[in-house]
Structure formats: structure tokens, C-alpha cells
C-alpha positions as CSV (number, residue, x, y, z in Angstrom):
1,X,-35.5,-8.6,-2.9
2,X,-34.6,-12.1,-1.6
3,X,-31.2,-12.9,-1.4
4,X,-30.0,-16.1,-2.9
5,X,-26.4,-16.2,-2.7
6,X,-24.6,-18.9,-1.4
7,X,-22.7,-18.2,2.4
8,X,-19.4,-16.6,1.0
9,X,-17.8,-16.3,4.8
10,X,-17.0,-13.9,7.1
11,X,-12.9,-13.0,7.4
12,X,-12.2,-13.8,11.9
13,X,-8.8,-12.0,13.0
14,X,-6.1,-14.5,13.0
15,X,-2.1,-14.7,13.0
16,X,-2.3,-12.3,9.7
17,X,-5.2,-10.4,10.1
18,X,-5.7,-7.8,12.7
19,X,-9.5,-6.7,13.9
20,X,-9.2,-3.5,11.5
21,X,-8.4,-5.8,8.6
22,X,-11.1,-8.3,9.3
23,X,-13.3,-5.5,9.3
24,X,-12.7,-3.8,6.6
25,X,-12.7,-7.2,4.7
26,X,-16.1,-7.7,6.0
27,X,-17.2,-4.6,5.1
28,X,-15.9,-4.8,1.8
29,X,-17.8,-8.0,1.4
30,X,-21.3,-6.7,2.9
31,X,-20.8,-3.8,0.3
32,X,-20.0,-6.4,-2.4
33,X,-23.5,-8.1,-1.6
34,X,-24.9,-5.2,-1.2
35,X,-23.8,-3.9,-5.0
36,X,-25.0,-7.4,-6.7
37,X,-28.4,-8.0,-4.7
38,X,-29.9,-4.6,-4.3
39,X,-31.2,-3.8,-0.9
40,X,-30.8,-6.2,1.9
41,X,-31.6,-6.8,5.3
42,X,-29.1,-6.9,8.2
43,X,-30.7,-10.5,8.8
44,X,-29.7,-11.3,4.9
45,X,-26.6,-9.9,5.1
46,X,-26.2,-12.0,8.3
47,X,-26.7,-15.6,6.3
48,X,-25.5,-14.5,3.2
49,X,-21.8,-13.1,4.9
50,X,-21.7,-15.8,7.9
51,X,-21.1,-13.2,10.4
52,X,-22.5,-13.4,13.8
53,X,-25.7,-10.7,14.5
54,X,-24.1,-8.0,16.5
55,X,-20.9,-8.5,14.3
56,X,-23.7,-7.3,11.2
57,X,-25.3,-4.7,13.4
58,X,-21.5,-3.2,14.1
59,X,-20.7,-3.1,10.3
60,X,-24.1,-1.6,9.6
61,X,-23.3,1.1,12.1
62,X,-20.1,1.4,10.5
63,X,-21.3,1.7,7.0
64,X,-23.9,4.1,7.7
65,X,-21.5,6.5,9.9
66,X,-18.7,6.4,7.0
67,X,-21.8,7.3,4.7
68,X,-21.6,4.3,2.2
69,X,-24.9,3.1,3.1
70,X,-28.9,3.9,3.8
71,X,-32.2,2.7,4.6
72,X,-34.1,2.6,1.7
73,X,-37.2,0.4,2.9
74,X,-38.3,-2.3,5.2
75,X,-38.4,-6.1,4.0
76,X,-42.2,-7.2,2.8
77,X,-41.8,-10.1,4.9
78,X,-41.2,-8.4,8.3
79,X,-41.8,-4.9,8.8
80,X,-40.6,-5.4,12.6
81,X,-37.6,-4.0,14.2
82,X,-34.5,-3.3,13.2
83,X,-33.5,-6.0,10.6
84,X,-36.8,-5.3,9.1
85,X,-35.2,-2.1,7.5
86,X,-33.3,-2.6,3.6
87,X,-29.9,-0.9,3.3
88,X,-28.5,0.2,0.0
89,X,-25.4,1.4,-1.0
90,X,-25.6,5.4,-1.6
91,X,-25.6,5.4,-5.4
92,X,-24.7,9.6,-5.8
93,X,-22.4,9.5,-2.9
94,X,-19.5,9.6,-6.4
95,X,-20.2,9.9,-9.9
96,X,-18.2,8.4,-12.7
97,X,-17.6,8.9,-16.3
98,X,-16.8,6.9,-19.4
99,X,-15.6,8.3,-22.7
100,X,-15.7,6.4,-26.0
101,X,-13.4,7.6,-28.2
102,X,-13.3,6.5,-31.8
103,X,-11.8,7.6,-35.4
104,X,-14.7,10.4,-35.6
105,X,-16.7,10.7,-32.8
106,X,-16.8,11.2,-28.6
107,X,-19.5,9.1,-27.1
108,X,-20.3,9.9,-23.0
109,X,-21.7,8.1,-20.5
110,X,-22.0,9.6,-16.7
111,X,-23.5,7.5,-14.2
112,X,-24.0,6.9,-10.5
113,X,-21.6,5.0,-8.1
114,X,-23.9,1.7,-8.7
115,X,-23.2,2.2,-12.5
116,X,-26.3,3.7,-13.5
117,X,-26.8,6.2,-16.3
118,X,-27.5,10.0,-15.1
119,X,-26.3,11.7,-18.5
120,X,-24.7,10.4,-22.1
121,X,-23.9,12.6,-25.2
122,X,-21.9,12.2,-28.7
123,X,-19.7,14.5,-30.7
124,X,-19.1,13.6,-34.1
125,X,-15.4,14.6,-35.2
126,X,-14.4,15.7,-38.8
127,X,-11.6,14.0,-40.8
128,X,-10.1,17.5,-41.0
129,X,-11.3,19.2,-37.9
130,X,-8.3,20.9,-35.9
131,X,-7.2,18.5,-33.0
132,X,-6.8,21.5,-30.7
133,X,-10.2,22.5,-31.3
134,X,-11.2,18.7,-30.7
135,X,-9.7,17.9,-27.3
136,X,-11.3,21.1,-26.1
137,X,-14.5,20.7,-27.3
138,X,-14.7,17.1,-25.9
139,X,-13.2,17.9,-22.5
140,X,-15.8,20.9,-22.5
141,X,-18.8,18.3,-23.3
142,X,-17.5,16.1,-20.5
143,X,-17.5,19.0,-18.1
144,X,-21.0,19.9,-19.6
145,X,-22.5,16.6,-19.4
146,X,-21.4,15.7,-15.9
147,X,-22.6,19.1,-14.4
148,X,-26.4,18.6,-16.3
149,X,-26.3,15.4,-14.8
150,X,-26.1,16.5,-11.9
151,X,-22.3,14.9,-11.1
152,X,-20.6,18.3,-10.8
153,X,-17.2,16.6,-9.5
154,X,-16.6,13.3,-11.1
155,X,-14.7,11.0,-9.3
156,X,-12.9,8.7,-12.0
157,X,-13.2,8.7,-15.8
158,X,-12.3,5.4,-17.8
159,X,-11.6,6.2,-21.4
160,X,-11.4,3.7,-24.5
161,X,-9.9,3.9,-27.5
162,X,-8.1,2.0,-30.3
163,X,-4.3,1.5,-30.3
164,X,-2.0,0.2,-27.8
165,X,-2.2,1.2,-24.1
166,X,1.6,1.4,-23.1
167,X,1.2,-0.7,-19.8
168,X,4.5,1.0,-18.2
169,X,3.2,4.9,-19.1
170,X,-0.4,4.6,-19.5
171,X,0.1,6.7,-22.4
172,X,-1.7,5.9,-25.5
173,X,0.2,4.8,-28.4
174,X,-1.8,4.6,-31.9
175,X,-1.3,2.4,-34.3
176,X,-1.6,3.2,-38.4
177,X,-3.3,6.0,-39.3
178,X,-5.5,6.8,-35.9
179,X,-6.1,10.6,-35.1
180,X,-3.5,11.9,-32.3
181,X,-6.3,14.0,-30.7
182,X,-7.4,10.4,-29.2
183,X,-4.0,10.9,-26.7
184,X,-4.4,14.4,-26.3
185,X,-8.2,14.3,-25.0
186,X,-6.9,11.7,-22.3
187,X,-4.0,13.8,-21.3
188,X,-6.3,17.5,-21.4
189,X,-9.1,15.9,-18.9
190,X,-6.6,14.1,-16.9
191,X,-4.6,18.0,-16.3
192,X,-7.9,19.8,-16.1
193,X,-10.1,17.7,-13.7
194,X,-7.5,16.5,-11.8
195,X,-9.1,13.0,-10.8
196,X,-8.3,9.7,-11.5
197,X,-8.6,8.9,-15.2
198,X,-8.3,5.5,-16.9
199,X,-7.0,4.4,-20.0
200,X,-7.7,1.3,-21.7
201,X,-8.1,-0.5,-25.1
202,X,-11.7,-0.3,-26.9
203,X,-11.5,-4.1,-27.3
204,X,-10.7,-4.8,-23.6
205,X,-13.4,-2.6,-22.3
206,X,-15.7,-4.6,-24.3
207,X,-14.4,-8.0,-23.2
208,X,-14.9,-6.6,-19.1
209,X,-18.9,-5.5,-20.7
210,X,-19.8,-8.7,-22.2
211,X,-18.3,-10.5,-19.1
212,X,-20.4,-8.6,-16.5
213,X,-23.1,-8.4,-18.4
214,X,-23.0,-10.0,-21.5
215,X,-22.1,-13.6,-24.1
216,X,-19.2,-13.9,-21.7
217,X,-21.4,-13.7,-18.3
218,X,-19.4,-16.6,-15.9
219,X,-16.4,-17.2,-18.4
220,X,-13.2,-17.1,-16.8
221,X,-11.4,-17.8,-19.9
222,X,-12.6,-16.2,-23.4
223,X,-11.4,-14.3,-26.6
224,X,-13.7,-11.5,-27.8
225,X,-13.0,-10.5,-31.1
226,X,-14.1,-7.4,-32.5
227,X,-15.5,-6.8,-36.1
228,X,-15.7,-2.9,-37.0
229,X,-14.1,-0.3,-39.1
230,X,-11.3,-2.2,-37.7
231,X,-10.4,-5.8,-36.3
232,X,-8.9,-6.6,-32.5
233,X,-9.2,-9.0,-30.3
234,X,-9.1,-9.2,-25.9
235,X,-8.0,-11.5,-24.7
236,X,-9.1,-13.2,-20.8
237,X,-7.4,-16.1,-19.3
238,X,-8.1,-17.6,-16.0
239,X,-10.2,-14.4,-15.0
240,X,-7.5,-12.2,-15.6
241,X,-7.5,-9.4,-18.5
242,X,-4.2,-9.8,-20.5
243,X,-2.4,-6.8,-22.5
244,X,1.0,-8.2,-23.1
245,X,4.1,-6.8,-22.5
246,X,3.7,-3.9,-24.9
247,X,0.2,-3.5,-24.2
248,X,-0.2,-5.1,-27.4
249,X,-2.0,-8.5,-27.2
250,X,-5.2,-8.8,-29.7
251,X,-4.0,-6.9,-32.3
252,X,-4.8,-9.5,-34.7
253,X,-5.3,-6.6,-37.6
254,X,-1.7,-7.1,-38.2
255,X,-2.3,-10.8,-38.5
256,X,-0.9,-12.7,-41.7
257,X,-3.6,-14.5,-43.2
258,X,-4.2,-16.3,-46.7
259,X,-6.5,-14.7,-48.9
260,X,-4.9,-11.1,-49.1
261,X,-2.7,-9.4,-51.8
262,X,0.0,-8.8,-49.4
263,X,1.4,-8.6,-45.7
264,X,0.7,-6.1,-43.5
265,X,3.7,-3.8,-42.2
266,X,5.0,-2.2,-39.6
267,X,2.7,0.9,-40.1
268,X,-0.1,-0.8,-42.0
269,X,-2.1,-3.6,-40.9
270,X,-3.7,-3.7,-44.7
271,X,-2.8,-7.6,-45.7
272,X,-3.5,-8.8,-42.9
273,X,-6.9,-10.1,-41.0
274,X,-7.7,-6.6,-41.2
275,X,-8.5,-7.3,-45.3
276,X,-10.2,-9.7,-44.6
277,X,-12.8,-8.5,-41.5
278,X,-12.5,-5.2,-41.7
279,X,-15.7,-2.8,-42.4
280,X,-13.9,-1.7,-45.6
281,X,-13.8,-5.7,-47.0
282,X,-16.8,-6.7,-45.4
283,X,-18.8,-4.1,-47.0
284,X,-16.7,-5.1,-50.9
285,X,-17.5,-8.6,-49.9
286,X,-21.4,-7.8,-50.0
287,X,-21.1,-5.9,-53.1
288,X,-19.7,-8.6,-55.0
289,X,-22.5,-10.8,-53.7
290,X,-25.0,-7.9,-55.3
291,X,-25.9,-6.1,-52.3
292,X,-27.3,-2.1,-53.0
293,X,-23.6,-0.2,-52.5
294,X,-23.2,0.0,-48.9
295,X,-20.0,2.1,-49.2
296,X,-17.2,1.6,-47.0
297,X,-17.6,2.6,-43.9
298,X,-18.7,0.6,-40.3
299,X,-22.1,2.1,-40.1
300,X,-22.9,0.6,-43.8
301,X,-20.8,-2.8,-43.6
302,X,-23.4,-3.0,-40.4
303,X,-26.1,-2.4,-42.2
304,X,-25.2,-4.6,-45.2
305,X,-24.6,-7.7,-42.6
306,X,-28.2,-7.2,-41.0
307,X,-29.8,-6.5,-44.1
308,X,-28.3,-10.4,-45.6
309,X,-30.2,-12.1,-42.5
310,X,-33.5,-10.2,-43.2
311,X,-34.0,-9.2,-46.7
312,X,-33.7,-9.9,-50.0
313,X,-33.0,-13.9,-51.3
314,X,-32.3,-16.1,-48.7
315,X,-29.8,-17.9,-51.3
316,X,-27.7,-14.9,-52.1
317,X,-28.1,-13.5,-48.4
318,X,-26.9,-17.4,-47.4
319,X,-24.1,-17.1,-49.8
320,X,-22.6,-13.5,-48.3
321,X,-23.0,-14.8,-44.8
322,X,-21.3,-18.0,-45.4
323,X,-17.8,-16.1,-47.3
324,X,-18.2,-13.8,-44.6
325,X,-18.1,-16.8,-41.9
326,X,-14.9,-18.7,-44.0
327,X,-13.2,-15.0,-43.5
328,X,-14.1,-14.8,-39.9
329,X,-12.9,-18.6,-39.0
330,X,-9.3,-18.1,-40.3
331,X,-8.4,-15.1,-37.7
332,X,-10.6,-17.3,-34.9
333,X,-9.1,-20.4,-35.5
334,X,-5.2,-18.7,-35.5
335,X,-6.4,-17.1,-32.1
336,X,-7.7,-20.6,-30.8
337,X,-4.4,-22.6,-32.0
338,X,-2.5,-20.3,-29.8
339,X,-5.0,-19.7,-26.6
340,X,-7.5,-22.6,-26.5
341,X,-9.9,-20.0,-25.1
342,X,-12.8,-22.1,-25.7
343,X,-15.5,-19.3,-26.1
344,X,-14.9,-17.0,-28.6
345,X,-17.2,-14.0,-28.8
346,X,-18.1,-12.2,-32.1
347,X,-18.5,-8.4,-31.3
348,X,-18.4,-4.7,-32.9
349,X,-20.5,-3.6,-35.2
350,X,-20.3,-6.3,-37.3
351,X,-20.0,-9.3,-34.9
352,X,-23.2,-7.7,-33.4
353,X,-25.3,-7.6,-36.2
354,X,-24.4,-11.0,-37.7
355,X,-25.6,-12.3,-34.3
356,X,-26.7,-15.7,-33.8
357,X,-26.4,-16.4,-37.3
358,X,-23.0,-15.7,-37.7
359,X,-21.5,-17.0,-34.7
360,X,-23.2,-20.4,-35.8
361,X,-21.4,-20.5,-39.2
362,X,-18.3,-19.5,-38.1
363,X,-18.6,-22.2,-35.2
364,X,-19.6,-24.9,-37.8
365,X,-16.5,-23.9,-39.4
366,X,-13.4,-23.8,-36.6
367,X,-13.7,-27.9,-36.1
368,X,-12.8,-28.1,-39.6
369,X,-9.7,-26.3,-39.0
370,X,-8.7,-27.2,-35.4
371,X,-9.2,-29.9,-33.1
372,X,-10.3,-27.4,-29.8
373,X,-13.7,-27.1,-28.9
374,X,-14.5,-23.1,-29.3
375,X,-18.4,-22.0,-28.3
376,X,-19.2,-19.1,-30.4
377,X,-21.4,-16.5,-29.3
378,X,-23.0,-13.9,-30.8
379,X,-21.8,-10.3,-28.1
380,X,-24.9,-9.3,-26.6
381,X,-24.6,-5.9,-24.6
382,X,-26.9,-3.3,-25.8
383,X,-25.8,0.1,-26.9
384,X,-22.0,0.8,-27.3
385,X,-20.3,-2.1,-25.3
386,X,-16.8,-0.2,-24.9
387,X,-19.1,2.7,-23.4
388,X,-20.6,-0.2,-21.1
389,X,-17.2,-1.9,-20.1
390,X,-15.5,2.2,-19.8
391,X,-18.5,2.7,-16.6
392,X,-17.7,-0.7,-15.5
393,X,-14.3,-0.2,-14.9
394,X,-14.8,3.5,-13.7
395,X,-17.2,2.0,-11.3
396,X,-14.7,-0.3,-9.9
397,X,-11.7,2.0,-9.3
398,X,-14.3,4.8,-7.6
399,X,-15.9,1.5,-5.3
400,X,-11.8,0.5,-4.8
401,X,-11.5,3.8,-3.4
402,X,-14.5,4.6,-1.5
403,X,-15.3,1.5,0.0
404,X,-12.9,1.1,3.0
405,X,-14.5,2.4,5.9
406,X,-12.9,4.4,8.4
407,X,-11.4,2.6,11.6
């Protein structure tokens, strides 16, 4: 491919940096290239990196020797020579895993060291199913899946899940009535493997998916806030993922709101923004507007929210959307009073499948109830984003590790 990036700079030794530093900054930045524009030529990496010809032809070396990069073509435009040839980072040269792990059910994604897919599975989990039984099972599919995939060691496993990340332990602290096998799985792969295993909040995985790759693609500031069988919210200002001191920022489920029966607790987050949002309100909102029963669960408050923007009469589909877009706004606007984020991003289940049309009402709403400019945006990653975001950040900590080339 042709490389379009603007000339980042090479890093020349100086009073603070040594020749081994500058080179292993440089190298770190022709492997960053390298990762966001596919193959390249040593004469691309030359303009795009600033560095001087045999200065790329000595870091090519170096990368090649240290076994981080390959040929993997010759450029269409000249097959001559030496810079002729495309390098590539070695995608299986590490494999990496991320685990989704929600109220009743393991979702797996293993991919390659670029981030690519090799192997996914599920494994629904039973209200009543011994937690025991479910952290082995689920380490056991991880093992399983990795080793079909071909990934027999993994590097680095990032797993997500609800509650609050303690950012001082790492440990997983739930919050109201959240299985305790979620901790246990973490804490069983991370004895058992013996590799580096990540923990993070489902709702900040998402926000680092929908910013690579998604609503929030070149946003160094935004709130995503996610819609499911529960609410939360991440939160990212000035590039930089905040978790509080508590590892508790976005949990806007405990947030008082008008229009509930009561507050929420301690222990309960019912009364809060939670009774409004929530899958189990969302999908008693859309009976009362005359929906067919969708029950109360995230699968069927999804379903009822993309069946009102495709079927049925537009006027009572217009009506559902509309209460559910006055709910939506009061928890956006609170988190916009106190952040001025600017772009808010509607995702989960629900925020997903209202898409465009949601996002619009809710963003014809918030200047009624707050003088900030907000951008709404309908999330946009494909397929489970706190799968997406778990890789992601996988990906980065195996790169972190791999990518500093030997002296």
C-alpha cells in the first residue's frame, strides 16, 4: 500500500538520549507505522519516519534479526533492489486473548499479534450453575480455543466485565447482585497460564473499541454510555482513560434521577438511572407503548428498540422512541454538566440498536437541558465491542512487551 502519513520524526541522540534509546525509539516508531499502514517499504519507512537511508536499512536489519519483522512482497511500483521489498510485522510471532464475561455467558476472542481473529467461542452460564464448575469450564474453553487456533501459548489475556476494577489490586470488585464466578475466572487463568492477564471494566473496553475503531475514531475527549441489561458509562478526557480513585467513575446506574419510585442504595442501583435505561425498564417502557411482550431481558429490550424503527406504526414506534430518548437525555445531560465531554456515544445493546435514530433524539433533547454542545453518536463497532476493545488492549500490552529490540 501507499503510505500517507505525515513525517512523524526520527528521535537523534542528544543530552538525554543515548544511541540505544534513540534506537529503540525509532524502532518503536517504524513498528508503529508498520502496525497502522500494512506493509511498507524501507524507502516509505524512510519519508514517513525522517530517518536518514542507512539509519532505515540498520533498523530493518535490526528488526528482522530480533524477529519482529518480514518480507512479505516487493512494492508494485519498483520491483528493484532492496527497498523494492514490503516488510510486515510478524503477526503469529505472540497470540493474544480476550474474554467477555457477562451475567450469563463467556464470549472468546483469540487473535494474532496485529489483532486479527484466529479463534472465538461462547459459553452460556446458568443462573444456578455451580461457580466452581464455571471458572473451570471457562478456563478450560480458553485453553481449548487458543490451542485449535493454533495459539498454543498465549501471550496476554485482557478480560472485561462489569463492576468496579479496584485500581490499587486489580482485583475485581462487583457491584449489586453480579455472579462472584466473574472474579474467580480472572484469578483461575491468571494461576493456571501464568501470563500476563488484564482486567478492566466492560464499559471502558468498549470506550478503547469505539475509539480505535469506532463513533469515537479521533476523539480525545468523549463519554460512552452504555445501554444494556445494565447502565455505565467510560469516561475519556484529554486521551486519557479515567477510572477514578476507586476504580469507580461511570457508574451512573447508581445515579439519582427524577422519574423513579425511589433512590438507589448502597447495594442496589434500582432508583436510579438504572430504572430508567436499564433492559428491564426499556423493555416495560415498550409494553406500555403496545409492543408484543418482549419480556425483560437485554436480548428482547434489543429487539423491542429495533423492531420500533422498522415495524409496526410509525406513530406509536415514534412515540416509544421519543420516551425512550427523554429517559436517555436526563443521565447524558447529568454526565455532560459535570464533564463537558462534548461527544457522547450511545452504546450496548440498546444504544446500538437505537442507532442513528436515537442518538438524534436524544441530541435534539440535551440543548434543552444544558447549554454545552454534546455530538451524539450512534456506537458503531460490529460484534461485541467489549470483546473488540479486550484484543485491543491485549494487543497493546503483548506489542509493549515485544517490541523493543535487542541492543
Amino acid at each position: 500500500m501507499t503510505a500517507t502519513r505525515a513525517h512523524l520524526g526520527p528521535v537523534l541522540p542528544g543530552p538525554t538520549a543515548t544511541p540505544r534509546t534513540a534506537r529503540v525509539i525509532n524502532d518503536r516508531l517504524a513498528l508503529g507505522l508498520l502496525q497502522s499502514e500494512g506493509p511498507l517499504t524501507a524507502a516509505q519507512l524512510k519519508n514517513l519516519t525522517g530517518l536518514s537511508r542507512p539509519s532505515v536499512a540498520d533498523l530493518v536489519e535490526r528488526l528482522q534479526d530480533a524477529g519482529l519483522i518480514e518480507v512479505v512482497g516487493t512494492s508494485g511500483d519498483d520491483r528493484r533492489g532492496p527497498n523494492a521489498r514490503l516488510y510486515a510485522i510478524v503477526a503469529d510471532l505472540a497470540y493474544i486473548a480476550g474474554v467477555d464475561i457477562r451475567t450469563y455467558s463467556i464470549g472468546i476472542t483469540v487473535a494474532d499479534l496485529l489483532g486479527r481473529t484466529v479463534g472465538t467461542a461462547a459459553m452460556p452460564v446458568g443462573p444456578s450453575d455451580d461457580p466452581e464448575e464455571v471458572t473451570r469450564r471457562g478456563t478450560a474453553l480458553l485453553e481449548r480455543t487458543a490451542r485449535e487456533a493454533g495459539a498454543e501459548a498465549l501471550h496476554t489475556v485482557a478480560f472485561g466485565a462489569p463492576g468496579l476494577v479496584d485500581p490499587a489490586t486489580g482485583q475485581l470488585r462487583a457491584t449489586g447482585a453480579l455472579p462472584a464466578w466473574h472474579g474467580d475466572l480472572v484469578t483461575e487463568v491468571r494461576g493456571r497460564l501464568g501470563i500476563p492477564v488484564l482486567l478492566e471494566n466492560e464499559c471502558n473496553l468498549a470506550a478503547i473499541a469505539e475509539q480505535r475503531v469506532g463513533a469515537a475514531l479521533g476523539q480525545h475527549t468523549f463519554v460512552l454510555l452504555w445501554l444494556g441489561a445494565g447502565v455505565g458509562a467510560a469516561v475519556v478526557l484529554d486521551g486519557q482513560l479515567r477510572r477514578g480513585a476507586s476504580g469507580g467513575t461511570g457508574e451512573i446506574g447508581f445515579l439519582p434521577v427524577p422519574g423513579t419510585s425511589r433512590l438507589p442504595s448502597v447495594t442496589d442501583c434500582e432508583g436510579g438511572f438504572h430504572s430508567l435505561a436499564g433492559s428491564a425498564a426499556v423493555c416495560a417502557l415498550a409494553r406500555s407503548h403496545g409492543f408484543p411482550d418482549p419480556g425483560d431481558g437485554v436480548d428482547t429490550a434489543e429487539a423491542a428498540v429495533r423492531w420500533a424503527r422498522g415495524s409496526g406504526p410509525e406513530e406509536r414506534n415514534a412515540a416509544f422512541l421519543d420516551e425512550l430518548a427523554d429517559r436517555i437525555s436526563i443521565g447524558t445531560a447529568a454526565v455532560c454538566a459535570v464533564l463537558d465531554p462534548g461527544c457522547v456515544v450511545l452504546a450496548g445493546e440498546i444504544g446500538r440498536a437505537g442507532g442513528e435514530a436515537l442518538a438524534g433524539r436524544v441530541a435534539e433533547r440535551l440543548p434543552l437541558m444544558s447549554p454545552l454542545s454534546t455530538d451524539v453518536r450512534a456506537g458503531t463497532v460490529t460484534g461485541s465491542a467489549v470483546l473488540r476493545g479486550a484484543v485491543l488492549s491485549a494487543m497493546d500490552a503483548a506489542q509493549e512487551d515485544l517490541f523493543v529490540p535487542a541492543p
